[in-house]
Backbone bond lengths (Angstrom), bond angles and torsions (degrees), N, CA, C in turn:
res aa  C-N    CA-C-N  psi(-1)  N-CA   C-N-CA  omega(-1)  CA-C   N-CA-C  phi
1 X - - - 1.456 - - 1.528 108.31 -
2 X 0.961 123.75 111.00 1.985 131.17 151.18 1.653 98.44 -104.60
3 X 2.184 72.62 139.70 1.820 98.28 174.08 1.343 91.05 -126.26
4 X 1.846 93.63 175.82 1.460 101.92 174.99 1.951 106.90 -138.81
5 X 1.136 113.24 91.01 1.861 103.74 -175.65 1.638 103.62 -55.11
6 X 1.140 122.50 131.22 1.400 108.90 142.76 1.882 115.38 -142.11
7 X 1.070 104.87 168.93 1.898 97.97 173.14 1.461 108.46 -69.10
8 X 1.015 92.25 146.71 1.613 116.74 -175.56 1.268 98.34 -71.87
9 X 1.414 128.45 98.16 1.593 134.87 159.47 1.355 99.79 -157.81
10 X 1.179 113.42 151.11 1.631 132.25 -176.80 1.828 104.73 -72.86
11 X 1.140 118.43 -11.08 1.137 108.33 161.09 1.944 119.12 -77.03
12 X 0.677 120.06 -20.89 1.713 141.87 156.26 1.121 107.09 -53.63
13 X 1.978 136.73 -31.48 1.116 127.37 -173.38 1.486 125.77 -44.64
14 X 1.454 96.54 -36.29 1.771 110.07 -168.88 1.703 105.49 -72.21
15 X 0.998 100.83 -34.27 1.378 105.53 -168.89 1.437 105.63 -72.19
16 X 1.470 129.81 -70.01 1.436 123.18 152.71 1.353 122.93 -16.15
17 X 1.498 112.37 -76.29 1.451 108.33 -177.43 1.814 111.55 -34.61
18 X 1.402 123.88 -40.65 1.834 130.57 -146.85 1.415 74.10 -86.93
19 X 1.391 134.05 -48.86 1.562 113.95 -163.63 1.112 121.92 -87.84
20 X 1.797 128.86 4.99 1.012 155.88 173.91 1.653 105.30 -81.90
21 X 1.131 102.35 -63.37 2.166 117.95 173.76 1.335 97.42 -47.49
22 X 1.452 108.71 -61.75 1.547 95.19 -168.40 1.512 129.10 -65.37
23 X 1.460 111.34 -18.05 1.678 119.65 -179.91 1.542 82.71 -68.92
24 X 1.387 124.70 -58.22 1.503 115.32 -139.76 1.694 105.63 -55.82
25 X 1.617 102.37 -63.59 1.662 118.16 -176.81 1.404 86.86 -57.57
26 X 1.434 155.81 -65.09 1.440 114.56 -161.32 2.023 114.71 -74.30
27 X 0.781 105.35 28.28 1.067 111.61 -164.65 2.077 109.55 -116.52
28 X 1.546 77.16 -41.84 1.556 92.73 157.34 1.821 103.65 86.04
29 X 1.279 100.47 52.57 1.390 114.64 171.93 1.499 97.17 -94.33
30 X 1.306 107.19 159.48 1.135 136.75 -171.32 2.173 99.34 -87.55
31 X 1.748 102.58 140.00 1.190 95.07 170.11 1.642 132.33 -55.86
32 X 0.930 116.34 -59.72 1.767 105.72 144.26 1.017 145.06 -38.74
33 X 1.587 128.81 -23.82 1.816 122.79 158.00 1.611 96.82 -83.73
34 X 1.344 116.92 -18.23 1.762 96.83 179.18 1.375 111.38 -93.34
35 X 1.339 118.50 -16.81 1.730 117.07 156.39 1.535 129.44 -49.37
36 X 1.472 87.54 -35.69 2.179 112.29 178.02 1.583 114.87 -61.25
37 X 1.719 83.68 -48.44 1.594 105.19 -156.74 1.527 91.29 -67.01
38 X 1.304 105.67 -64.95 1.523 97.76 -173.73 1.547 140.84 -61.77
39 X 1.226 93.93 -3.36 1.627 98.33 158.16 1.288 141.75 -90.99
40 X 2.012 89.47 -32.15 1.380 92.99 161.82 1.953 115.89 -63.90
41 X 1.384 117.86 -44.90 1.470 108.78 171.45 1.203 106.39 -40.20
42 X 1.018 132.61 -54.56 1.780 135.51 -152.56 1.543 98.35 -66.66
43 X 1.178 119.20 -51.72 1.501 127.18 -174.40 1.550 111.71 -77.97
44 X 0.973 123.88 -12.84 1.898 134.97 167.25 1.502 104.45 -96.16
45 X 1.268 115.97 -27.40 1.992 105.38 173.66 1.198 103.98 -83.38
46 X 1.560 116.91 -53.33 1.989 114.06 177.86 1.117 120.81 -50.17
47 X 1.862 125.71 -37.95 1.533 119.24 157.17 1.665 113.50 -52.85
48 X 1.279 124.48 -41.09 1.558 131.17 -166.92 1.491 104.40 -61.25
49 X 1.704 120.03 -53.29 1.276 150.98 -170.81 1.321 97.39 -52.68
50 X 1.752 101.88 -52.51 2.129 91.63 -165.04 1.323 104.33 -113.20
51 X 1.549 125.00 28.23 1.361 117.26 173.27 1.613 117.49 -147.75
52 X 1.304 102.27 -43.08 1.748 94.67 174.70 1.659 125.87 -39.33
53 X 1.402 92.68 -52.58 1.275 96.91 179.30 1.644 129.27 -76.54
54 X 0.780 149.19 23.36 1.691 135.78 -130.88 1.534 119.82 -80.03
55 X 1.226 97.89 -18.68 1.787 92.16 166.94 1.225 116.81 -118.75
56 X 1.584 130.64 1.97 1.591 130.09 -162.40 1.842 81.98 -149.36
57 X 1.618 101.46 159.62 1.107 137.53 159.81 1.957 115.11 -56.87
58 X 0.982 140.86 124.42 0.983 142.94 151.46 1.777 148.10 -136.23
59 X 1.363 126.17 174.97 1.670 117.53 -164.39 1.409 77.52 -109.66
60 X 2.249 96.32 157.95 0.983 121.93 161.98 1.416 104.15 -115.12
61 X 1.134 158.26 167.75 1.553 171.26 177.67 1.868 88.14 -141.83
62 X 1.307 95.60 147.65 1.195 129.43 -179.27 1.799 119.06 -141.70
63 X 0.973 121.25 92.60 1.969 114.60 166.72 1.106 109.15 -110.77
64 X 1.189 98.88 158.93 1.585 137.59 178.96 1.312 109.11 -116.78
65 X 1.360 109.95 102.88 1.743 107.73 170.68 1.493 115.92 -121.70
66 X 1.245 123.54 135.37 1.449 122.54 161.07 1.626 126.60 -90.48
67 X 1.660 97.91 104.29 1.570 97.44 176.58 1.874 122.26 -62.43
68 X 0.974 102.20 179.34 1.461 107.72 -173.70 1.486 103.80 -82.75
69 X 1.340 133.69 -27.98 1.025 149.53 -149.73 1.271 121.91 -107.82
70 X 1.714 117.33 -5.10 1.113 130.18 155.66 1.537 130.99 119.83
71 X 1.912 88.90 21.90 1.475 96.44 -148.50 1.744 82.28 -124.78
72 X 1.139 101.47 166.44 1.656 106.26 -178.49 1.897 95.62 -132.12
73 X 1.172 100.00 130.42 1.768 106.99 -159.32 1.419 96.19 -113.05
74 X 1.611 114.71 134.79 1.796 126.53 -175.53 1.540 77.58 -122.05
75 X 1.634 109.17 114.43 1.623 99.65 155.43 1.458 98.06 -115.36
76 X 1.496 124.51 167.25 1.331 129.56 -152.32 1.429 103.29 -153.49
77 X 1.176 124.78 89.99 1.457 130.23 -155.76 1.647 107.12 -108.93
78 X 1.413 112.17 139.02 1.720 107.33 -178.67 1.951 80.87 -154.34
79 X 1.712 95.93 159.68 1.214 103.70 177.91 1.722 93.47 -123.08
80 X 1.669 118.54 72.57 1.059 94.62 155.56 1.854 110.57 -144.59
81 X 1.397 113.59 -114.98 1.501 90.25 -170.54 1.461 128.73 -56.81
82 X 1.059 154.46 138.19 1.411 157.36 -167.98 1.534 86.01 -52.23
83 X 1.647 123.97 141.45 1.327 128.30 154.94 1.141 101.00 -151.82
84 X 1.279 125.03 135.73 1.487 131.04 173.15 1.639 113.25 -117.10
85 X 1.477 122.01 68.71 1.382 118.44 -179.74 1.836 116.21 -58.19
86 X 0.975 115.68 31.68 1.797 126.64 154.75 1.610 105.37 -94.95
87 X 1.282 121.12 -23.45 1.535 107.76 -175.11 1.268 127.65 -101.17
88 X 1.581 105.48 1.69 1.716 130.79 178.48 1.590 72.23 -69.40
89 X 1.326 79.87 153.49 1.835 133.88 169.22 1.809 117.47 -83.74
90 X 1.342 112.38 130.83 1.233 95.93 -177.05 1.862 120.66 -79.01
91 X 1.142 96.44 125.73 1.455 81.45 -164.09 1.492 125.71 -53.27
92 X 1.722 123.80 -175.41 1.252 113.35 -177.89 1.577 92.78 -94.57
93 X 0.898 103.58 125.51 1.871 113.88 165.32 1.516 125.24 -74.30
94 X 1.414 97.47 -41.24 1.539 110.98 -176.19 1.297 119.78 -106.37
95 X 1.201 120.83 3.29 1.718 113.76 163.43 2.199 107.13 -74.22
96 X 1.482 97.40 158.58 1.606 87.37 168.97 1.551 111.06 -59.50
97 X 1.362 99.00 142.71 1.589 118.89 155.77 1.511 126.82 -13.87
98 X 1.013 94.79 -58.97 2.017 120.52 172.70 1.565 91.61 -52.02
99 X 1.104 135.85 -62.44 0.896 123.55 -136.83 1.491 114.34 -100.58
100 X 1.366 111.11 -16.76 1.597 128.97 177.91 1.494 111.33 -46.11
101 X 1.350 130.07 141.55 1.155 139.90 147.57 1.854 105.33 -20.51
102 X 0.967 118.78 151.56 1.625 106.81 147.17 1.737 124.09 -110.51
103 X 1.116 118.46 110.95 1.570 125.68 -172.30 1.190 102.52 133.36
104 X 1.351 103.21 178.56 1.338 123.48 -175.78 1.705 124.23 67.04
105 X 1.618 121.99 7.40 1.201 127.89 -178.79 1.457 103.98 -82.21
106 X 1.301 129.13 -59.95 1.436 126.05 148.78 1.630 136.12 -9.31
107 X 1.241 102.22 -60.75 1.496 87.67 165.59 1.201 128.80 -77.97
108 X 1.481 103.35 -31.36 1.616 112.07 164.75 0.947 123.50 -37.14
109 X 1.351 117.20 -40.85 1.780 125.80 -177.95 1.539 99.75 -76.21
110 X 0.991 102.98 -61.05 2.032 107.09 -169.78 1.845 89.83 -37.68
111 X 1.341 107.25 -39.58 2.023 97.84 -148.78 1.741 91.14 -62.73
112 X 1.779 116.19 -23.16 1.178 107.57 -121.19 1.866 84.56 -122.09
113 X 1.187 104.66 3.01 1.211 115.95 164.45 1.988 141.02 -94.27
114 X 1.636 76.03 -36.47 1.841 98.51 178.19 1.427 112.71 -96.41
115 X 0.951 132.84 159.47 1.655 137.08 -171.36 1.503 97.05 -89.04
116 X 1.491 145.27 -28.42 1.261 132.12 168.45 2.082 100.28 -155.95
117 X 1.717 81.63 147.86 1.558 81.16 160.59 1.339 108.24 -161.47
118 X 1.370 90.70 138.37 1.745 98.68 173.07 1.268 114.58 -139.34
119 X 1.517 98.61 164.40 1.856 115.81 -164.41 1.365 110.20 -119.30
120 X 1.249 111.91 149.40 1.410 107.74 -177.54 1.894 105.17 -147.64
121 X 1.407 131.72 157.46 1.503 121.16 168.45 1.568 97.04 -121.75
122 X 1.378 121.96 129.53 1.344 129.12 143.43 1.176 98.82 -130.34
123 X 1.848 79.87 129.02 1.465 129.57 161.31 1.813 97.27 62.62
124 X 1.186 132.26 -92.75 1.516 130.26 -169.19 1.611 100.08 -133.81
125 X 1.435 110.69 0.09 1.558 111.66 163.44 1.557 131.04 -91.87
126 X 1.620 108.54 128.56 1.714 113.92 -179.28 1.387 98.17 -90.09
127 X 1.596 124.31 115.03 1.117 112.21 156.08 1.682 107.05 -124.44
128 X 1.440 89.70 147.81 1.621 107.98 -173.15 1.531 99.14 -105.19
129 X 1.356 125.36 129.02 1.422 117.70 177.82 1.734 95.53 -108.28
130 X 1.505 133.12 129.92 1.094 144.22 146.17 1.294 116.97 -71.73
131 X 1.370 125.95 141.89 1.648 104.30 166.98 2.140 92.43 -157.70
132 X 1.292 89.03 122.86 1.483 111.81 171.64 1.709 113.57 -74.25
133 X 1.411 137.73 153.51 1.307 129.00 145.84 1.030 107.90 -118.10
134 X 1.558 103.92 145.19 1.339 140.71 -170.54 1.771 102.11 -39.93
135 X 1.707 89.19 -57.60 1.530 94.24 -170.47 1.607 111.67 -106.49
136 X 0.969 112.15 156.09 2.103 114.15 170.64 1.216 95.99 -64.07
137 X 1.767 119.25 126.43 1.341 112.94 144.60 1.419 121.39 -81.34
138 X 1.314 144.26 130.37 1.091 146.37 -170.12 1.629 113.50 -152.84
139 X 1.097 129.61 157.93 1.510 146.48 179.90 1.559 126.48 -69.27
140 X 1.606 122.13 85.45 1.812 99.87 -146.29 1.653 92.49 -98.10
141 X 1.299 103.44 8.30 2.030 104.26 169.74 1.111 94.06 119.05
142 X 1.653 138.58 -41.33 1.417 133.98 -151.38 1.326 99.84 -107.00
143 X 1.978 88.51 139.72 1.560 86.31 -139.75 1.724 85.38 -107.87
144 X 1.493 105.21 -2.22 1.743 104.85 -177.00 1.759 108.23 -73.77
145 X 1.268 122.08 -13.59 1.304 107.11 151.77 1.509 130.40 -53.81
């Protein structure tokens, strides 16, 4: 496992993103799950950046772990307001523009980008676990698998 702490400001983005690329390619994701991956990070630190914190200064931690099982794990840890983006609503897509809620397109994308994600709170920590697989699961017809 390698992490990376830094303060939660969008000037930090670059730095995340480079230690994010590098888990993925040594990790041996495919150019398209590391196109996914990295947006969903980008779009889970810019929510972290302009909302966890709102009246105080705070750190983000970032790891990279490789499970045994084939999955390469982004957890994304901040100690500030409780948010659980599993309990957002999927937004309406197809009503006019005008008329949409505003929010919630963001996570939508993260859900709709990564192969799983889950949230968890210990104690005064939000951590979001991302987790990519190595390989596409997909349907090859045979059904004796």
């Amino acid at each position: 496992m390698q992490s990376i702490t830094l303060s939660s400001d969008l000037n930090n983005l670059d730095r995340f993103n480079a230690f994010v690329l590098d888990c993925a390619k040594r990790y041996g994701l495919s150019p398209k799950k590391i196109e996914k991956l990295m947006l969903a990070i980008e779009e889970a630190l810019v929510n972290i950046f302009n909302y966890a914190y709102p009246d105080s200064e705070g750190y983000v931690e970032l790891s990279c772990i490789e499970e045994e099982k084939g999955n390469l794990v982004i957890e994304i840890k901040d100690t500030g307001i409780p948010f659980n983006p599993l309990l957002m609503d999927t937004p309406d897509l197809n009503s006019d523009i005008e008329k949409r809620k505003v929010g919630g397109l963001g996570i939508y994308l993260i859900k709709t980008l990564v192969d799983e994600l889950d949230y968890r709170r210990e104690g005064r920590t939000n951590i979001l676990k991302i987790i990519m697989h190595k390989e596409d699961k997909y349907y090859d017809g045979d059904i004796s698998k």
